[in-house]
C-alpha positions as semicolon CSV with decimal commas, in nm:
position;residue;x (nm);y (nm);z (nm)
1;X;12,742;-0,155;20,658
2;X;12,663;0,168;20,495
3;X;12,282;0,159;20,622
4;X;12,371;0,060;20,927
5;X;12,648;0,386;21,003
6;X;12,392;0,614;20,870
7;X;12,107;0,469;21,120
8;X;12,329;0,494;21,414
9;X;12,449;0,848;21,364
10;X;12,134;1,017;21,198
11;X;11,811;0,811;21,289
12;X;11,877;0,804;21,677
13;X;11,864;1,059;21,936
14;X;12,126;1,083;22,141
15;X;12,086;1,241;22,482
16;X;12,191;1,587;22,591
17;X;12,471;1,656;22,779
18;X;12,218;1,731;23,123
19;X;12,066;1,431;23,058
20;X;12,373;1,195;23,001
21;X;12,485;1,345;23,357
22;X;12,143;1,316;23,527
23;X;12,172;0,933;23,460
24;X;12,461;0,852;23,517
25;X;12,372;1,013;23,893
26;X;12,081;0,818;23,898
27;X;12,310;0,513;23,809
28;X;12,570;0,576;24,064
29;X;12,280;0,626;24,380
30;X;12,103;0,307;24,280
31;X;12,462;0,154;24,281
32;X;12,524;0,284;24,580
33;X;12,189;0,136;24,751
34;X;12,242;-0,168;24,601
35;X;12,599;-0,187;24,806
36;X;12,480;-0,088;25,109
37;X;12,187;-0,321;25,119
38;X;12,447;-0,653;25,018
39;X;12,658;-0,496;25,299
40;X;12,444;-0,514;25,551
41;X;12,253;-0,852;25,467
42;X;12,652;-1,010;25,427
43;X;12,647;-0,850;25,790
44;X;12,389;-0,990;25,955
45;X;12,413;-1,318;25,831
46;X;12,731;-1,311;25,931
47;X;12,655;-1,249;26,277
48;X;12,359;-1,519;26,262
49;X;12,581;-1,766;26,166
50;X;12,883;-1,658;26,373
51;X;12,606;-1,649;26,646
52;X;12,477;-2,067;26,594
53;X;12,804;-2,177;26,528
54;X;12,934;-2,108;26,865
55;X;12,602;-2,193;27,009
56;X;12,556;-2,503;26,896
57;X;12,971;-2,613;26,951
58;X;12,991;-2,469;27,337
């Protein structure tokens, strides 16, 4: 347990405070594309399938 402690607090680097905020940006824009892509494909299948539904029962 011992070794273990003393590898996690003195044998790793640990980012600095610039770059802890620079990623989590980068985290929250790729999030952000990621939404906005899902959003619109849940759109325009939705709108396909909204679209043959009614097609094919009139």
């Amino acid at each position: 347990m011992s070794l273990t402690f003393d590898e996690l607090v003195h044998k790793t680097t640990w980012p600095t405070w610039a770059e802890l905020q620079n990623s989590a940006i980068v985290t929250l824009v790729a999030c952000l594309i990621i939404a906005i892509i899902v959003f619109a494909m849940d759109t325009v299948f939705d709108n396909f399938f909204k679209y043959v539904v009614y097609t094919l029962i009139k």
